[in-house]
C-alpha positions in Angstrom: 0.0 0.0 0.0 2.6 2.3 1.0 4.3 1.4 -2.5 1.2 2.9 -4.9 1.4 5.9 -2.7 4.9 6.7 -3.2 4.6 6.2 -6.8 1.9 8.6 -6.9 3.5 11.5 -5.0 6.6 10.9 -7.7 4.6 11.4 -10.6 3.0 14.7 -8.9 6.6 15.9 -8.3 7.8 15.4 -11.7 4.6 17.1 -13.1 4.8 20.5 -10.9 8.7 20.5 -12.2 8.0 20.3 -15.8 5.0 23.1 -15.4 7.4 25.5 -13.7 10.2 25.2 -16.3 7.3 25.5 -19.5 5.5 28.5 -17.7 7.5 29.7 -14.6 5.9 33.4 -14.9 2.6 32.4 -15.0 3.4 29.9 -11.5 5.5 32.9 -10.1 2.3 35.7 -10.0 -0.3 33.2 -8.9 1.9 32.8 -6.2 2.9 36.2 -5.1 -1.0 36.8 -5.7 -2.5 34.1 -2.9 0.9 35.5 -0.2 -0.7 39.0 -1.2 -4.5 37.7 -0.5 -3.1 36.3 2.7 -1.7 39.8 3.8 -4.8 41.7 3.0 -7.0 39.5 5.3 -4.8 39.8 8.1 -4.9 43.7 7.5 -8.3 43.4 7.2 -8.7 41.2 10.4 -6.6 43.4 12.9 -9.4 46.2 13.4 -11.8 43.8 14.6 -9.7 43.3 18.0 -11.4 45.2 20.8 -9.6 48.9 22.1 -7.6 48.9 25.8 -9.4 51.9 26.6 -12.5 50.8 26.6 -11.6 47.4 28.6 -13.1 47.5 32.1 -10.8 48.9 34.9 -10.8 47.3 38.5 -9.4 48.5 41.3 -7.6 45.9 43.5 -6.5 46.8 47.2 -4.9 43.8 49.1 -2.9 44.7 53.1 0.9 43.6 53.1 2.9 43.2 55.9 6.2 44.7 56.3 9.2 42.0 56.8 11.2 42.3 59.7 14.0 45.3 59.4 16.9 44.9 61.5 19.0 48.4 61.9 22.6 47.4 61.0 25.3 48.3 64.6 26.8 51.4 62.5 22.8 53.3 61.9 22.1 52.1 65.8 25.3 53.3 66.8 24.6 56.8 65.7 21.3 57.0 67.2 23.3 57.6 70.6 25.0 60.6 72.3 27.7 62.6 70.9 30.7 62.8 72.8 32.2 65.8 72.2 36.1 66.6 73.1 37.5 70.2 73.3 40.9 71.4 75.3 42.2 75.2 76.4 44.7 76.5 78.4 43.6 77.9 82.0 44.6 81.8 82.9 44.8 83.6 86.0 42.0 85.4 86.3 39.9 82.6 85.0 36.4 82.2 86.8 34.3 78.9 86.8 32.2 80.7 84.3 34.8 81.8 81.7 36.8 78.6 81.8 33.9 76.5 81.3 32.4 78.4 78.4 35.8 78.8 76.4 36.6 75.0 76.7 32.7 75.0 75.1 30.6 74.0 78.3 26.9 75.0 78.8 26.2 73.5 82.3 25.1 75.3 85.4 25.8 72.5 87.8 29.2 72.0 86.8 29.8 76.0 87.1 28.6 75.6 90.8 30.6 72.4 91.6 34.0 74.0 90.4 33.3 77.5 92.3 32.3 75.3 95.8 34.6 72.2 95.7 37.8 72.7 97.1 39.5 70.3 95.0 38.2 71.6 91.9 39.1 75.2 92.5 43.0 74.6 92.4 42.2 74.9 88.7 41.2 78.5 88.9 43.6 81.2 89.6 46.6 79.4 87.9 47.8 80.2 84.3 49.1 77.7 82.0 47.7 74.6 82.6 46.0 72.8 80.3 42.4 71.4 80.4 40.8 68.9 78.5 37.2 68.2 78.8 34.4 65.6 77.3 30.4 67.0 76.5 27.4 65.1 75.5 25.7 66.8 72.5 24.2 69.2 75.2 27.1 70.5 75.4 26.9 69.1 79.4 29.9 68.6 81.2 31.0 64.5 81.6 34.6 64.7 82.3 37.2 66.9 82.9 41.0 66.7 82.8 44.0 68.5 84.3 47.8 68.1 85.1 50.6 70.4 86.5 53.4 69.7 87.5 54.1 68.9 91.5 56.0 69.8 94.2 58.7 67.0 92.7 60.3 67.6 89.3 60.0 64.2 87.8 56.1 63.8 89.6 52.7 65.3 88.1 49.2 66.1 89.9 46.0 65.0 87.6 43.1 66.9 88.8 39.8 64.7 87.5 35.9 65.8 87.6 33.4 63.5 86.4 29.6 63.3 86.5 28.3 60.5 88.3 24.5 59.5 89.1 25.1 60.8 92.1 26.5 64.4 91.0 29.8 65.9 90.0 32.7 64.3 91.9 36.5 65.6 92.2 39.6 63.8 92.5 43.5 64.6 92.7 46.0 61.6 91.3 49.7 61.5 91.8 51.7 59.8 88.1 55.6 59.7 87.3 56.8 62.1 84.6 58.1 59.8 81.3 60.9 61.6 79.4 61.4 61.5 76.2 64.1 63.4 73.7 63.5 65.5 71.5 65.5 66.7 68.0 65.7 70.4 67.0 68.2 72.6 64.6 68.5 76.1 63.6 70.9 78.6 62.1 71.3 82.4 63.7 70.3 85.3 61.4 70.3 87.7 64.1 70.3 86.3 68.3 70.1 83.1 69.8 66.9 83.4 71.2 65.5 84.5 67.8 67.0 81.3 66.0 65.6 78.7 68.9 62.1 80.7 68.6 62.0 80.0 65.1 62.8 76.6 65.3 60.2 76.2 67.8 62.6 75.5 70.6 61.4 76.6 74.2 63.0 79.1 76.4 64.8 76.7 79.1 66.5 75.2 76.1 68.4 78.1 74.7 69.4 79.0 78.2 71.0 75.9 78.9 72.5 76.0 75.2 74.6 79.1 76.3 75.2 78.0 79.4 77.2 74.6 77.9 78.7 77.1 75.6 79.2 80.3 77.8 83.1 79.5 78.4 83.9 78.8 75.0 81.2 81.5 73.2 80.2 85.2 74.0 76.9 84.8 73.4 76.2 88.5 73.2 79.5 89.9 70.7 80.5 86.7 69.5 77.5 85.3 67.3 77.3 85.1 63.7 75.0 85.1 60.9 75.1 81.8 59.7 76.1 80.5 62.5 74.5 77.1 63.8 73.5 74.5 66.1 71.5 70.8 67.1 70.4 69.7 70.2 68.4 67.1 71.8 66.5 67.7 75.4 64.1 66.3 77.2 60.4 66.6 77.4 58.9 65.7 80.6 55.0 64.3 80.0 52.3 63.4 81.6 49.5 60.8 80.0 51.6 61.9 76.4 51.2 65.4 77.3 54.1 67.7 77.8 54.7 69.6 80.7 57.7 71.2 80.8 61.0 70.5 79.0 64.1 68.6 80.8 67.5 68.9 80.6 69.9 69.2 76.9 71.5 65.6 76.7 73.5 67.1 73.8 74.2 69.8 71.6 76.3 71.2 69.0 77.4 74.5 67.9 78.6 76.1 65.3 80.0 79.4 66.0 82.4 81.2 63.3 83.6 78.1 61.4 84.3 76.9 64.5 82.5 73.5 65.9 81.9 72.9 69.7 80.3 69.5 71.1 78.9 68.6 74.3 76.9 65.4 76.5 75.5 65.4 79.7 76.8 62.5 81.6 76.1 61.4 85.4 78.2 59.1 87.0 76.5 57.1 90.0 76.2 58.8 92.8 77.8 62.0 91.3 76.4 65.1 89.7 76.4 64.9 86.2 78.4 67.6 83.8 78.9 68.3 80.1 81.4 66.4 78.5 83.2 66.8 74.9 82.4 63.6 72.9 86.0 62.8 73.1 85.5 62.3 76.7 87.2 65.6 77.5 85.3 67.9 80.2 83.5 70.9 79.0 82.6 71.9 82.7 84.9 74.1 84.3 85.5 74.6 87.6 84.0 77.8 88.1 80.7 78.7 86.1 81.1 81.8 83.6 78.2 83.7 85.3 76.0 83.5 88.7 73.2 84.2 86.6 71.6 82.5 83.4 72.4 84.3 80.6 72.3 87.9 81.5 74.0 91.1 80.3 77.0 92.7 81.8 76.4 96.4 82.5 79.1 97.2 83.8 82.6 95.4 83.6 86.1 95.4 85.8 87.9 98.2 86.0 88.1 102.1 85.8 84.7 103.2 85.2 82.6 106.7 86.3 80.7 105.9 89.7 77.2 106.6 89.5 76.5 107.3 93.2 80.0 109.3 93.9 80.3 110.9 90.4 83.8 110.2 90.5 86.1 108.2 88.3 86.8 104.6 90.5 88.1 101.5 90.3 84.9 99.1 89.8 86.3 95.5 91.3 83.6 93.7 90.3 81.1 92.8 87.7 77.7 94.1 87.4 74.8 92.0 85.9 71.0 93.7 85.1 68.9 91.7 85.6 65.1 92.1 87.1 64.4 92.0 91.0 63.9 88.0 91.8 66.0 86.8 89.3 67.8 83.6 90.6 71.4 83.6 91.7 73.5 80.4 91.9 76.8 80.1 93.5 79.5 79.2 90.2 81.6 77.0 92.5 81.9 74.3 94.8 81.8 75.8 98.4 81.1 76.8 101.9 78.7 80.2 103.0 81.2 82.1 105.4 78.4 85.2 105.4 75.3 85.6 104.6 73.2 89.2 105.8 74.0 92.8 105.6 77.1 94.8 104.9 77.0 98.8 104.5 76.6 99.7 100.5 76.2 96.6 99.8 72.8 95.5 101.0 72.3 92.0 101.5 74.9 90.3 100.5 76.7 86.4 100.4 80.3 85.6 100.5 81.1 82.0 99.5 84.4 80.3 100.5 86.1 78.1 97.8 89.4 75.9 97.5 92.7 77.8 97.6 91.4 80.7 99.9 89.3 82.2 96.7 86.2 83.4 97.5 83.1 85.0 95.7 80.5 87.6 96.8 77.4 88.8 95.6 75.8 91.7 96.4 72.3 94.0 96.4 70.2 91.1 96.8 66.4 91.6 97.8 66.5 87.8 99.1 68.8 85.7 100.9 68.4 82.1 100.7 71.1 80.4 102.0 72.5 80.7 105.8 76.5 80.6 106.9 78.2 77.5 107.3 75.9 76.0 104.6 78.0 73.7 102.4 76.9 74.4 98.5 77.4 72.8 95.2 78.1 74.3 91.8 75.0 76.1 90.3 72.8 75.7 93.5 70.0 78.9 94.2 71.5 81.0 97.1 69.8 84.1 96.6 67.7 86.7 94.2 68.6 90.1 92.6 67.5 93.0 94.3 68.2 96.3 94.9 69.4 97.0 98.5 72.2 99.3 99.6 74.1 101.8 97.7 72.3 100.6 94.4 71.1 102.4 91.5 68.2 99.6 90.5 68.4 96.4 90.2 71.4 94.3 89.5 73.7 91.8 91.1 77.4 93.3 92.0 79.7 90.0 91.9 83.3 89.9 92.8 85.8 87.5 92.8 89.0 87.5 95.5 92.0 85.6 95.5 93.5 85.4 98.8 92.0 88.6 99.5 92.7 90.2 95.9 90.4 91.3 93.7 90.1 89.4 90.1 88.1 89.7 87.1 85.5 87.0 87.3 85.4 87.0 83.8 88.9 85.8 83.1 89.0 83.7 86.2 86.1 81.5 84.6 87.7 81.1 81.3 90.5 80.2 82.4 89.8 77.8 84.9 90.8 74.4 84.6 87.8 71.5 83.5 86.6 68.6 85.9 87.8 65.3 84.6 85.9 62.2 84.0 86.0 59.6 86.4 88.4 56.6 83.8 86.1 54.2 85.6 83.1 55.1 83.8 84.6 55.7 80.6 82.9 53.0 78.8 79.7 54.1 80.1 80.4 57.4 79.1 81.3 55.9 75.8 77.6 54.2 75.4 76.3 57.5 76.0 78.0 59.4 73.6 77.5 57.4 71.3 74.0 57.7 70.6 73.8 61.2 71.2 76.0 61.4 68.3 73.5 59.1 66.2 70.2 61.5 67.6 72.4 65.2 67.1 73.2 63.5 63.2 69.1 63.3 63.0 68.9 66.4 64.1 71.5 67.9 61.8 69.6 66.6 58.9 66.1 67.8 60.1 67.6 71.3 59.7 69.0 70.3 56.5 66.1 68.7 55.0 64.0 72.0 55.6 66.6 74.6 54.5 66.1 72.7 51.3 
């Protein structure tokens, strides 16, 4: 059956082939003609499809329920207080109120706390210390901070307020000072304390810079342009904060081509010094000057009195300096007077080795008794005023065997204090990396002058 069938759709086959090649045109339109029929009636049928406008419109309202929202910790996190964090400095005539609203502080009750508790009012009426202190976004005090420096030099006092549930409370602490050294340069263009301002060096620095210097550098006709200098001191802190600055470990200067060195080195159970890096001793046996860094105003020698008004031999030195400025004894000795001699007010005379002694003279305070043994550089008194005086200064002489020497030559040329050999390799330890931090400090300079 299937046979017949194939035999039939052959013979179809062959007969649509042999009309397309006797009269392909004729095929060809009736074909485009039924395609085209086809596309009419589908034109013709696409109109009869209802319009989208004028479908029905329903309206369908259907409740959800929100899913569970879970703030993330940074969003909650803000939702909380601010704590807010602001530091000043305090002044003398502070009040509660003043301090309080420069540091930021919009509190009542803490106002009344610091003017009534006793603890809390050794912040006002001081200048100079700083305060840190810790708001809520009320600008309502939390915590407040404090720290001075105590009674001992290498011990701090912490003053602490905080706001408890039960009210403000005040306590004092007592901490240990940490020291840590510190790397400055400069160059001179005009003084000394110019350059050190400059390079942001404090005050107690450059002093003891021309006092390691002073017998080797007139600080006041000898200074160049140009001329430079490293150091490295101590800061003395409290909690990271600095309180006051320490003592130079080391320093170098630079004065006229010329390079002078010095380390501070303490043997155990001795008073420290400055020593070369060579191991030589830059301390001398008698200081250049019982006061730090002050001006001679009037030298040894001939000079016109101002009281008499006659020409006189002036056998001393005269330093200006303001009433209550310290003086120190510039040797190793023994008090052999200490009160009131005729023109010359109050006055000290200090004994030292070989029958040479040293007085100082118009002091308005006295602070050391006779027969008091003293060292090199301690306080024994303050410059005042008193007796046959002008103003204030300090008269200083200088007597050998009951002779009268320039103090001025006498220090430079007194002989330095050698270092013990036994602690030479301690020394050498020392020295050593001072010379590593002074070379970091060197190149600090450096770096920013380029």
């Amino acid at each position: 059956m299937i046979r017949p069938l194939l035999h039939s759709l052959t013979r179809v086959a062959d007969a649509t082939r042999q009309s397309l090649v006797r009269h392909p045109r004729r095929i060809t339109g009736g074909i485009g003609a039924l395609l085209l029929g086809t596309g009419v009636t589908a034109f013709g049928i696409a109109p009869l499809a209802p319009d989208v406008a004028d479908l029905p419109v329903r309206q369908v309202v259907e409740s959800l329920a929100p899913p569970a929202f879970e703030a993330p910790r940074a969003l909650a996190a803000s939702s909380q207080e601010f704590v807010l964090f602001r530091s000043d400095m305090t002044r003398r005539d502070d009040t509660a109120q003043s301090l309080l609203q420069r540091l930021g502080v919009v509190d009542s009750e803490a106002q009344g706390f610091l003017r009534s508790d006793a603890t809390a009012r050794q912040l006002l009426g001081r200048s100079g210390r700083l305060v840190s202190v810790e708001t809520n976004d009320r600008q309502e005090l939390q915590r407040l901070t404090s720290r001075w420096i105590a009674g001992d030099d290498r011990q701090f006092t912490r003053l602490v307020i905080e706001n408890s549930p039960e009210g403000f409370k005040s306590r004092l602490e007592t901490g240990e000072l940490t020291a840590s050294a510190r790397l400055a340069s400069g160059v001179i263009r005009s003084s000394l304390f110019a350059a050190t301002d400059a390079a942001n060096i404090p005050d107690p620095v450059a002093v003891q810079l021309a006092e390691m210097f002073s017998s080797d550098i007139d600080f006041r006709r000898d200074l160049r342009q140009g001329d430079r200098f490293s150091v490295v001191y101590e800061s003395l802190e409290a909690d990271g904060e600095s309180l006051r600055t320490g003592r130079v470990l080391s320093a170098e200067f630079v004065n006229n081509g010329r390079k002078h060195e010095g380390v501070w080195f303490e043997e155990p159970g001795q008073r420290g010094a400055y020593y070369g890096f060579n191991g030589e001793s830059s301390r001398k046996f008698y200081l250049s000057s019982p006061l730090e860094f002050s001006r001679v105003s009037s030298g040894y020698g001939m000079r016109f009195h101002p009281i008499s008004g006659t020409r006189k031999a002036h056998l001393g030195v005269d330093y200006a300096a303001p009433t209550g400025t310290p003086v120190r004894t510039i040797a190793d000795g023994l008090v052999e007077f200490a009160g009131v001699q005729r023109g010359y007010g109050n006055v000290i005379i200090i004994r030292h080795r070989s029958n040479q002694t040293t007085l100082f003279a118009h002091l308005s305070r006295i602070g050391v008794r006779q027969g008091q043994k003293v060292d090199q550089g301690d306080w024994i008194g303050a410059v005042g005023s008193t007796g046959a005086s002008t103003g204030p200064h300090l008269h200083f002489e200088f007597r050998d065997n009951g002779v009268h020497q320039d103090p001025l030559v006498i220090a430079r040329q007194s002989e330095s204090v050698p270092i013990n050999p036994a602690a030479r390799a301690r020394f050498d330890a020392v020295a050593q990396l001072q010379r590593v931090q002074l070379n970091a400090a060197a190149s600090v300079q450096q770096a920013s002058a380029e």
